[in-house]
N, C-alpha and C positions, 0 to 999 in steps of 0.2 A: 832552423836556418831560414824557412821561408819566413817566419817573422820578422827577422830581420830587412829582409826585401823588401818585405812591405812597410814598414819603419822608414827607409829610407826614399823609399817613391812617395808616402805621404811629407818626409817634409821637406822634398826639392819643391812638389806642389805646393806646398805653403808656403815657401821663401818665394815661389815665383809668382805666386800672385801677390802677397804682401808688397814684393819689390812692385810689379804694374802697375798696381793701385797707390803707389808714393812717389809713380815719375810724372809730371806733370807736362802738359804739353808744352814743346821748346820750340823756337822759333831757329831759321836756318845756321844763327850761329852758336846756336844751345841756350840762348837766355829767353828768359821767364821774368812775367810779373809780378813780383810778389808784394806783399803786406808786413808792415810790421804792427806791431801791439799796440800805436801808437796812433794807425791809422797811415804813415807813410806808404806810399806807392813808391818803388825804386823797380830796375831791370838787376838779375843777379845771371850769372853762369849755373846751372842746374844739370848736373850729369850725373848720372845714377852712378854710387858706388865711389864715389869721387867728391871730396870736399879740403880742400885741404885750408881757406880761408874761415871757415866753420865747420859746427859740432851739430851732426844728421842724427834726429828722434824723430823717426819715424819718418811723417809727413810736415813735421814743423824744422826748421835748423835756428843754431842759436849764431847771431854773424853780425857786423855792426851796420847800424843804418847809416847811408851815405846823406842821407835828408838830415835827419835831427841829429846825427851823431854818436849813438848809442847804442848799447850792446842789448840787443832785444832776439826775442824767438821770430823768425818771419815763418809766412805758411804762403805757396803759390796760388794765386788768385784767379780762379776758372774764366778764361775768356769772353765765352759770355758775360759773367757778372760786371762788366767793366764797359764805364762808355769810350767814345772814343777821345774827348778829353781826359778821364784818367789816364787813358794810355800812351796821352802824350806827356802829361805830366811824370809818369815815371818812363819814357825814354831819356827825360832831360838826367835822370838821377841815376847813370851806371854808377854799381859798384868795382867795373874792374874785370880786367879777362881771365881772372886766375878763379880754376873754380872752388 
């Protein structure tokens, strides 16, 4: 039985950091800027455990770009890496409040 205990406290540990490490930093109304395959910058809604306009792998989701139109994988784009022209050019490109 103690095996068991210990089974289960190792993999809430692993789901909660796996999940830490795939929420990306959200701005006051949950949206994130993310990247498509394509090179597109758009803003998306990003709420851990919640996707109901796309399909969550992992750290990437697969959702349509509002820029080029197309059904690509996007991955959220760390803050820093961004100037502050990219980041105007994707406020212009919400995809939408649903997340």
């Amino acid at each position: 039985m103690p095996w068991l205990v210990a089974l289960v406290v190792i993999g809430v540990a692993l789901v909660v950091h796996l999940t830490r490490r795939s929420i990306p930093p959200t701005g006051p109304d949950g949206r994130v800027i993310v990247r498509c395959r394509e090179g597109h910058l758009f803003t998306t809604v990003w709420i851990p455990f919640m996707s109901f306009k796309s399909i969550r792998l992992g750290t990437l989701r697969w959702q349509r770009c509002p820029v080029g139109g197309h059904w690509t994988f996007v991955a959220a784009v760390p803050d820093d890496q961004l100037t502050d022209a990219e980041r105007q050019i994707a406020e212009q490109f919400p995809d939408g409040s649903t997340p």
